[in-house]
N, CA, C and O of each residue as an XYZ file, in Angstrom:
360
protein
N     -26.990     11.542      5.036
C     -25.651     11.211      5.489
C     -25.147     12.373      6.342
O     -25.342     13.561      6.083
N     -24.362     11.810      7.564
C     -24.258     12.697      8.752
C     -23.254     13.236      8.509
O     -22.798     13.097      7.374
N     -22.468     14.134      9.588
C     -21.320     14.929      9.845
C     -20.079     13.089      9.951
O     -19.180     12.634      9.243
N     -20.747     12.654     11.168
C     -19.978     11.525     11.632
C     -19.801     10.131     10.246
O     -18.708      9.664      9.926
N     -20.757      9.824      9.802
C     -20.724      8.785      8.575
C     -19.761      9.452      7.858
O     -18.764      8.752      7.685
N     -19.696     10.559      7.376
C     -18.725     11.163      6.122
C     -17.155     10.803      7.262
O     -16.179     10.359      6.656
N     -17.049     10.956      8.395
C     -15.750     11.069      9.182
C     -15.687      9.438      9.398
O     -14.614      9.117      9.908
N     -16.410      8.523      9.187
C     -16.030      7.205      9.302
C     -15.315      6.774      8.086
O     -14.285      6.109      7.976
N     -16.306      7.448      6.949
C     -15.709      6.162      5.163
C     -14.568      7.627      5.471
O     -14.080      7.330      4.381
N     -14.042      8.412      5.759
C     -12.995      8.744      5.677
C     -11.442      8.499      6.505
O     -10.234      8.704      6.382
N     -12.452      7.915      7.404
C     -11.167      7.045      8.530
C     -11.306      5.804      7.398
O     -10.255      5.605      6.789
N     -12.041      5.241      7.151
C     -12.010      3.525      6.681
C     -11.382      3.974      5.710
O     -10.424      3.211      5.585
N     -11.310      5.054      4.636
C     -10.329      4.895      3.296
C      -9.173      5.060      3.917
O      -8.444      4.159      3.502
N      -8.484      5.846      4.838
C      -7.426      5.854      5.368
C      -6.454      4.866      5.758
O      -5.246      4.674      5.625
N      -7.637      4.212      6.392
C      -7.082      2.554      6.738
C      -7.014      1.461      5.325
O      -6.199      0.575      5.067
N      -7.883      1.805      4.778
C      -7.464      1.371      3.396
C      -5.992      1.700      2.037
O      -5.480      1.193      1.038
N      -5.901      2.826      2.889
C      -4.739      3.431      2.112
C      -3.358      2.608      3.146
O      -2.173      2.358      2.925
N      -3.900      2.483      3.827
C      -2.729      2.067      4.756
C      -2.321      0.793      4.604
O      -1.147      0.434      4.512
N      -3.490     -0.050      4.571
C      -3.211     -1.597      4.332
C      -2.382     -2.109      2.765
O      -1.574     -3.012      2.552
N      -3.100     -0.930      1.723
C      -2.304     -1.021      0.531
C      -0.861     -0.672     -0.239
O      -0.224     -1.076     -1.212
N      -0.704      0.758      1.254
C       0.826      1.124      0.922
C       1.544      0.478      1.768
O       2.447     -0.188      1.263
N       1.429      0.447      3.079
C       2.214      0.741      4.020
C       3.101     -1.196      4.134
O       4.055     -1.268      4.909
N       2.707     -2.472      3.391
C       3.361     -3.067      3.621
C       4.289     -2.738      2.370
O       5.399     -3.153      2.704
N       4.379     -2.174      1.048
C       5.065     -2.104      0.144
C       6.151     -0.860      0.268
O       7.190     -0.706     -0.375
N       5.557      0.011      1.336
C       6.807      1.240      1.753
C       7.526      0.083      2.715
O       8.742     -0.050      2.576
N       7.063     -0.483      3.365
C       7.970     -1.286      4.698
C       8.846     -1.983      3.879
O      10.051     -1.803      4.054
N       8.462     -2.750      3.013
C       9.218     -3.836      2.266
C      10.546     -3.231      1.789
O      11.662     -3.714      1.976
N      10.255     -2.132      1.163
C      11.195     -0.813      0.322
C      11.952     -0.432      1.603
O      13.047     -0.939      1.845
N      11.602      0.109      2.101
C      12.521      0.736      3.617
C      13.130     -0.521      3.785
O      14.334     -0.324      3.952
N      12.933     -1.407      3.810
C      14.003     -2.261      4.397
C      14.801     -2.562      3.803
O      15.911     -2.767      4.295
N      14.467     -2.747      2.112
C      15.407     -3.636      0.961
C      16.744     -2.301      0.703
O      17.862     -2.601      0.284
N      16.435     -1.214      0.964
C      16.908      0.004      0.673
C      17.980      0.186      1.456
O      19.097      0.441      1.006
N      17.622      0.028      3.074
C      18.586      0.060      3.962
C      19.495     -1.298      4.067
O      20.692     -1.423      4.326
N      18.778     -1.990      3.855
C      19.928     -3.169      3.851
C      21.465     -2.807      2.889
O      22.665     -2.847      3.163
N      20.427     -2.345      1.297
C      21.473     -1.942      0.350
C      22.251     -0.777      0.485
O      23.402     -0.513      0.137
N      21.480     -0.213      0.995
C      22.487      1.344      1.673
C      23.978      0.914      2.396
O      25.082      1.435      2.234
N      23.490     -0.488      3.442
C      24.559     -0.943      4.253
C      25.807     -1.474      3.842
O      26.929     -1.185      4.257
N      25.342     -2.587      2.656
C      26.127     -2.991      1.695
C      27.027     -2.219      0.906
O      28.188     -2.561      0.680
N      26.422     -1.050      0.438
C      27.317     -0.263     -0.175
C      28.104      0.553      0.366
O      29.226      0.791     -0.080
N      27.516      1.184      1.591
C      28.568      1.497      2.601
C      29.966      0.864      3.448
O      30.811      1.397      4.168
N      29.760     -0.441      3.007
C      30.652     -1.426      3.442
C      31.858     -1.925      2.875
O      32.953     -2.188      3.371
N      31.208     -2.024      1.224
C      32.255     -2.319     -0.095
C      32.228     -0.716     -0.426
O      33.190     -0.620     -1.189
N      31.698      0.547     -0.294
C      31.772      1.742     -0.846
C      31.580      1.486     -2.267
O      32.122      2.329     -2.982
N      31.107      0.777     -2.729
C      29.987      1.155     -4.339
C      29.110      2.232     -4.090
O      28.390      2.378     -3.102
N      29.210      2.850     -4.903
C      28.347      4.025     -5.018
C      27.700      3.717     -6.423
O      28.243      4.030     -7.482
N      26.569      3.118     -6.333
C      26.200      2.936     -8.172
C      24.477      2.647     -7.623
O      23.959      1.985     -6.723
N      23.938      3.627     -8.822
C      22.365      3.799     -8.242
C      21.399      2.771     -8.741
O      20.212      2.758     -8.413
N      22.172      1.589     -9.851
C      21.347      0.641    -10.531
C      21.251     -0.457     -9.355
O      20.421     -1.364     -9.400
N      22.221     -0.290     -8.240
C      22.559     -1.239     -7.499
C      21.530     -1.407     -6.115
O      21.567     -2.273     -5.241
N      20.460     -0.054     -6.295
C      20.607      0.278     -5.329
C      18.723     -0.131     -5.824
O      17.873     -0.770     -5.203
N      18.672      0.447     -6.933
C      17.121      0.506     -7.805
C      16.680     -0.755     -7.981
O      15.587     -0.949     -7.447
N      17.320     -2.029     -8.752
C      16.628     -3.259     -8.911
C      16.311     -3.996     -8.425
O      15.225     -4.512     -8.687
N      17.140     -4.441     -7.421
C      16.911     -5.603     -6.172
C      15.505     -4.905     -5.256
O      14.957     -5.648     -4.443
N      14.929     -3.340     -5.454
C      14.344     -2.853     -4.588
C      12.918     -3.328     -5.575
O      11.963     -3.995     -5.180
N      13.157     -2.683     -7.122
C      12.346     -3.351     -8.035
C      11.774     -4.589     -7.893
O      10.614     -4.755     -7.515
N      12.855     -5.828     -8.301
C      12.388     -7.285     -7.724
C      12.151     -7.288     -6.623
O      11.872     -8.486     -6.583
N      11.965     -6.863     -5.304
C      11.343     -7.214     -4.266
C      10.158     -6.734     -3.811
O       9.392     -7.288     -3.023
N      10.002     -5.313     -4.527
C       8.812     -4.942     -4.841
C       7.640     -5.896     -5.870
O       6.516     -6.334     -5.627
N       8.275     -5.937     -6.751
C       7.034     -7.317     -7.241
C       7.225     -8.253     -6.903
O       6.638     -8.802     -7.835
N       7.645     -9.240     -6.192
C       7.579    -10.264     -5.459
C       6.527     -9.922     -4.558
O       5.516    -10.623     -4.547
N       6.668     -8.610     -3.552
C       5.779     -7.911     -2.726
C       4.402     -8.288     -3.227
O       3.546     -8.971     -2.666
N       4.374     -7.601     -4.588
C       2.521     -7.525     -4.745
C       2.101     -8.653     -5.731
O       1.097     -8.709     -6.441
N       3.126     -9.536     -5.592
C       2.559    -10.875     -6.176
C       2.150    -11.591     -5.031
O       1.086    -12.211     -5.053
N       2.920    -11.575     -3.970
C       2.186    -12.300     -2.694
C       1.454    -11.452     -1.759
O       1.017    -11.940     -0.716
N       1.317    -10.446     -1.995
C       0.105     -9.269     -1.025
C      -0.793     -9.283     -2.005
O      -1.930     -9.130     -1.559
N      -0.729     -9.441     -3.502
C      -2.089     -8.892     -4.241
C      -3.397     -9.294     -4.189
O      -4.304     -8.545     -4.550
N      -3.598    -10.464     -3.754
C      -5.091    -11.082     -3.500
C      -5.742     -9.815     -2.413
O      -6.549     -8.893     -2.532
N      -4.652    -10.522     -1.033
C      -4.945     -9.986      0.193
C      -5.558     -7.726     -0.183
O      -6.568     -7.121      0.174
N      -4.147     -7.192     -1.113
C      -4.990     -6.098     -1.973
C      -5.743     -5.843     -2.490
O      -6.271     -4.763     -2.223
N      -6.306     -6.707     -3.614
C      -7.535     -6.809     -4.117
C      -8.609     -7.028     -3.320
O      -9.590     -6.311     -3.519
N      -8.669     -8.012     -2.292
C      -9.570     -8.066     -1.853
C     -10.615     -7.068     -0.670
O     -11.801     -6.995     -0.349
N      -8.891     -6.206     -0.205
C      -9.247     -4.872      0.982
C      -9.920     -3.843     -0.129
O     -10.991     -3.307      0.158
N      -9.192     -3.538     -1.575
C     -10.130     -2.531     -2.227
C     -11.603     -3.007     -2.754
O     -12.547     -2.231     -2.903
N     -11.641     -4.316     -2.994
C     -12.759     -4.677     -3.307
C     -13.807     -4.402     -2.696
O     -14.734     -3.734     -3.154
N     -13.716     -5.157     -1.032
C     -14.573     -4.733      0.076
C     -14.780     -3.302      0.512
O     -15.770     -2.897      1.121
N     -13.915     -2.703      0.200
C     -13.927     -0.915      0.639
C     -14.827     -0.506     -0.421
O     -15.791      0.149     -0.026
N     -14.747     -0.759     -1.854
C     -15.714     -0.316     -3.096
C     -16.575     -0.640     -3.086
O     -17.502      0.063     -3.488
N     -16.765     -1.896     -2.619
C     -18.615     -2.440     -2.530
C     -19.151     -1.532     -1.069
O     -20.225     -0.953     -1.233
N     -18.707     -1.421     -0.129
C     -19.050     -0.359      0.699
C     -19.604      0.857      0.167
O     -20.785      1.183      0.288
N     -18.659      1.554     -0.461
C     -18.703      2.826     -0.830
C     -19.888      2.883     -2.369
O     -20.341      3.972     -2.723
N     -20.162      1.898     -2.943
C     -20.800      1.860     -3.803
C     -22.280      1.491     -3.119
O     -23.294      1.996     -3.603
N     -22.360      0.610     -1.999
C     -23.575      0.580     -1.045
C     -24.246      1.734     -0.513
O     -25.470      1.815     -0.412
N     -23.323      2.739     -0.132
C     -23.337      3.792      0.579
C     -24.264      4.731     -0.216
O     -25.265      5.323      0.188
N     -23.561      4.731     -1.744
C     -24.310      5.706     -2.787
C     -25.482      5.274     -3.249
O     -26.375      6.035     -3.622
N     -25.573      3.655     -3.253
C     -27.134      3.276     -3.793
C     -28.090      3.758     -2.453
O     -29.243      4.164     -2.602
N     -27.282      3.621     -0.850
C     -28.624      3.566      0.168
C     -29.151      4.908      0.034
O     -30.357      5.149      0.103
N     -28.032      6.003     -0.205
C     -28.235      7.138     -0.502
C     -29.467      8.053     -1.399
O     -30.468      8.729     -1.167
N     -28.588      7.533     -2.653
C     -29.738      8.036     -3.567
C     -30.944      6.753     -3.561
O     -31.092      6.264     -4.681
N     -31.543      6.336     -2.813
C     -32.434      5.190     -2.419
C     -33.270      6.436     -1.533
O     -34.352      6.872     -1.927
N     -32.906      6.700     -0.863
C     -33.564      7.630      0.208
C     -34.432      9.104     -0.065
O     -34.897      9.731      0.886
């Protein structure tokens, strides 16, 4: 295993890290600012207000992303588990 192979499964986990966070930070950034707006509007200042609705939309999130999740780590692990059998194969 090369200089470049080790710099690929380390770009591909990257992109893997990305596909798994980055729609559940987006989801959050948005539910957050919306509520930020709201409360800036009525001036509630209350942090339960601000935490649950972000909660429930977060699992809503990975009830309808979780296949599509499971299935990006799945394929990334059978990779990386390929990688180590071609390896110690050699």
């Amino acid at each position: 295993m090369n200089v470049a192979e080790v710099g690929g499964l380390l770009r591909d986990a990257l992109v893997v890290a990305l596909k798994l966070g980055g729609p559940l930070l987006a989801v959050s950034l948005l539910v957050g600012l919306l509520i930020s707006v709201v409360q800036a509007v009525t001036q509630i200042n209350e942090a339960t207000l601000a935490f649950v609705p972000k909660l429930l939309v977060l699992a809503g999130t990975v009830v309808l992303l979780g296949p599509f999740m499971l299935a990006t780590l799945d394929g990334f692990a059978r990779l990386l588990f390929a990688r180590i059998v071609a390896i110690g194969g050699s």
